[in-house]
N, C-alpha and C positions, 0 to 999 in steps of 0.2 A: 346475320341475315344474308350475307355475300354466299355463307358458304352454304345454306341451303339454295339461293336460287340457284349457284351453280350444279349440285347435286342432282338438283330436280329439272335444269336444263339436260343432264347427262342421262340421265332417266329414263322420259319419256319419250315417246315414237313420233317426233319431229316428224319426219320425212312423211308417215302417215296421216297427223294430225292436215298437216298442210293438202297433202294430196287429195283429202275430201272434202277443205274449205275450198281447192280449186276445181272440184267438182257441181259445185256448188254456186260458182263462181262463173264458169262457163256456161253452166245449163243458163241460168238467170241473164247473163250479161247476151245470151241466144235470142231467149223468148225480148229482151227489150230492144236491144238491137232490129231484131225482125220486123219488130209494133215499128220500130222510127222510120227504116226506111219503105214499109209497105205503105207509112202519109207523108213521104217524103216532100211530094210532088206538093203539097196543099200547107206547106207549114213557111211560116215568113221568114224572111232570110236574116231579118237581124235578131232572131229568136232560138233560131234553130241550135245553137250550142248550148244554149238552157233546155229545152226540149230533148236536147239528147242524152244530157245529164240526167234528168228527169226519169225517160222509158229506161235506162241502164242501172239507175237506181232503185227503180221504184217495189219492182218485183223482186231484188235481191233483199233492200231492206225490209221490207214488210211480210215477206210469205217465204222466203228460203233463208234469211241472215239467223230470225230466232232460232229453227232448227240447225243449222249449223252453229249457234251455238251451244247449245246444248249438247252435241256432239262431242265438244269440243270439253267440255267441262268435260262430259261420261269420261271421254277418254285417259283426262288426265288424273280424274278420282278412281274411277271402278276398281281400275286397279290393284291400288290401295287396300279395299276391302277383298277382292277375290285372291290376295297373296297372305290376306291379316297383316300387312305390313302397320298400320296405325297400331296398333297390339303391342308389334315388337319396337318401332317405335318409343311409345310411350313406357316403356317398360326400361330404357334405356336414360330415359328423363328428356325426349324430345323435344321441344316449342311444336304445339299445336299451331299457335299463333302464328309463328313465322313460317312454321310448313305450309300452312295456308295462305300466307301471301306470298309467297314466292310461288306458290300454283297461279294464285289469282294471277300476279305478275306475267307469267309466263302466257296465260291466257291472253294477254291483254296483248304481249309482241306478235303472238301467232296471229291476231286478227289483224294487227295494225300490218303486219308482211301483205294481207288476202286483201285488207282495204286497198294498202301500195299499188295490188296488183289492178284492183279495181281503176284504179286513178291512170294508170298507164292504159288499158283498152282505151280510159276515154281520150286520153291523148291521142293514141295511134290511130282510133276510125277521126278525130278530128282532121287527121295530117291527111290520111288517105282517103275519105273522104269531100278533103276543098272543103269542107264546112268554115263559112266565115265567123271569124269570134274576137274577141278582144280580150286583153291579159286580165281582164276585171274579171270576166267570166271563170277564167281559169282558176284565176286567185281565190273566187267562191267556192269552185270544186274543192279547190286544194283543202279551204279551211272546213268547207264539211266531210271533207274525208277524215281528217281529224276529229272531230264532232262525233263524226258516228262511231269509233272507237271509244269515245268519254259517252256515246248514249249506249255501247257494249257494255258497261260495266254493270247494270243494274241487271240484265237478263242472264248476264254471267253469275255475277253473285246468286241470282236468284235459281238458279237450275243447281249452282254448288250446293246451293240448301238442302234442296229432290233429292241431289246425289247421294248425299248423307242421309238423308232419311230415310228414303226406298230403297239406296241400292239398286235400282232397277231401271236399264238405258231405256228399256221403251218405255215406260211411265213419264222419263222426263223428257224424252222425244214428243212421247204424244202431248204431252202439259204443253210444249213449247207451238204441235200444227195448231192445238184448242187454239193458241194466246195469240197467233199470229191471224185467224181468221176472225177472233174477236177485235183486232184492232182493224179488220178492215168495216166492220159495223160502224165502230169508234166513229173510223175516217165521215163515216155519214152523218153520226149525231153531235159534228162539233169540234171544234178545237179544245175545246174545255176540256173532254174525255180525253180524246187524245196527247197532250200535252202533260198528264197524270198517268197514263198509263204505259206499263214496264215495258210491253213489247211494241209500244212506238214511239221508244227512247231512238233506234237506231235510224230510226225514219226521218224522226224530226232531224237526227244532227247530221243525217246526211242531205237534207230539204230536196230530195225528190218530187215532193209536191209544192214548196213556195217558191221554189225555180229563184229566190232572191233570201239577204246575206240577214240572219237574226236582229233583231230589235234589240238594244241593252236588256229591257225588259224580258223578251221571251230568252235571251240566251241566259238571265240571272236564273227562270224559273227552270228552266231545262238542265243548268248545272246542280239546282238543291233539288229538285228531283232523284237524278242520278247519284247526287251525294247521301240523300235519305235514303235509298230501297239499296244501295252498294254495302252503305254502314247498316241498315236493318239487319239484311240480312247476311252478310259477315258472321255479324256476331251469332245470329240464330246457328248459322252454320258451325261456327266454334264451339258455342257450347253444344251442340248434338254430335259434335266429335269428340270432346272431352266426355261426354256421356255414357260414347259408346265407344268410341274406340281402344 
């Protein structure tokens, strides 16, 4: 397994993958930023480092995170198929199995870097800012920056699926704008919807909207969540590589 994620770390276009999640990163961390300090004046002061967490998150996980990633799969699958590399691959006697998770893997660091990066803006406008806060607060960002990389896995696995099936970056770009404006419906009809569905896995674990730290309860349902639709669709994706590639 070592020696594919190394392989596959050597591989693919790092420096590009990253560059478009910090594009992605800045537009969204702009528009929330902007919302915070254009109600700066009207928001309570022992509030306001939740609140800010909040507007910086809220529009990156919900309406810009699922399409980047989706990006972010295309970029490290398409490949694959626009070279026939799986072909030659398999023809050599390759692990389908472990080439797929060392992609998954690799996914999973590239975001956890863009979360990183996330977590540091909100440090930095805290500092320069004056915004008063307390290490509790911090210590909630910190553990839902984490969160949102384990509620990454289900929308990642699920676009690896698209990839493998269609081939096709915009079909699983466009699947990823549908899925993120359907979770904002979601947002309206309920925690129930929302807390089952894939593309407001990243929402919930980074709690943009409960501004406070999971129930045992809600973080047990949020982990087999993301453990069901990661393993569904895993395996969908294996066997539609073994199928065809």
């Amino acid at each position: 397994m070592t020696e594919y994620f190394k392989a596959e770390w050597m591989k693919i276009p790092k420096g590009v993958i990253l560059a478009v999640g910090l594009l992605f990163l800045a537009l969204s961390s702009f528009i929330g930023l902007t919302i915070f300090f254009f109600n700066y004046d009207v928001l309570i002061e022992n509030q306001m480092s939740r609140v800010l967490w909040g507007q910086l998150t809220f529009y990156n996980s919900q309406l810009l995170f699922p399409a980047m990633l989706a990006i972010f799969s295309a970029m490290i699958l398409l490949p694959e198929f626009e070279q026939k590399t799986f072909e030659m691959l398999r023809a050599n006697h390759v692990s389908s199995r472990k080439l797929l998770m060392s992609k998954f893997l690799l996914m999973l660091i590239l975001v956890s870097i863009i979360q990183g990066v996330l977590f540091i803006i909100y440090l930095v406008t805290l500092y320069f800012s004056h915004i008063p806060f307390e290490m509790n607060d911090v210590y909630l960002c910190l553990r839902a920056t984490v969160l949102s990389v384990v509620g990454s896995t289900s929308v990642l696995m699920l676009h690896s699926y698209i990839m493998v099936k269609t081939k096709n970056f915009a079909k699983s770009v466009g699947v990823a704008a549908i899925g993120s404006f359907a979770g904002f419906i979601f947002i309206m009809m309920g925690e129930l919807f929302n807390s089952v569905f894939p593309y407001s896995q990243p929402m919930i674990g980074i709690r943009s909207r409960a501004l406070v730290d999971m129930s045992i309860r809600e973080l047990i349902v949020f982990l087999l969540v993301n453990i069901i639709y990661s393993t569904i669709f895993y395996y969908l994706t294996l066997r539609t590589l073994e199928k065809k590639d």
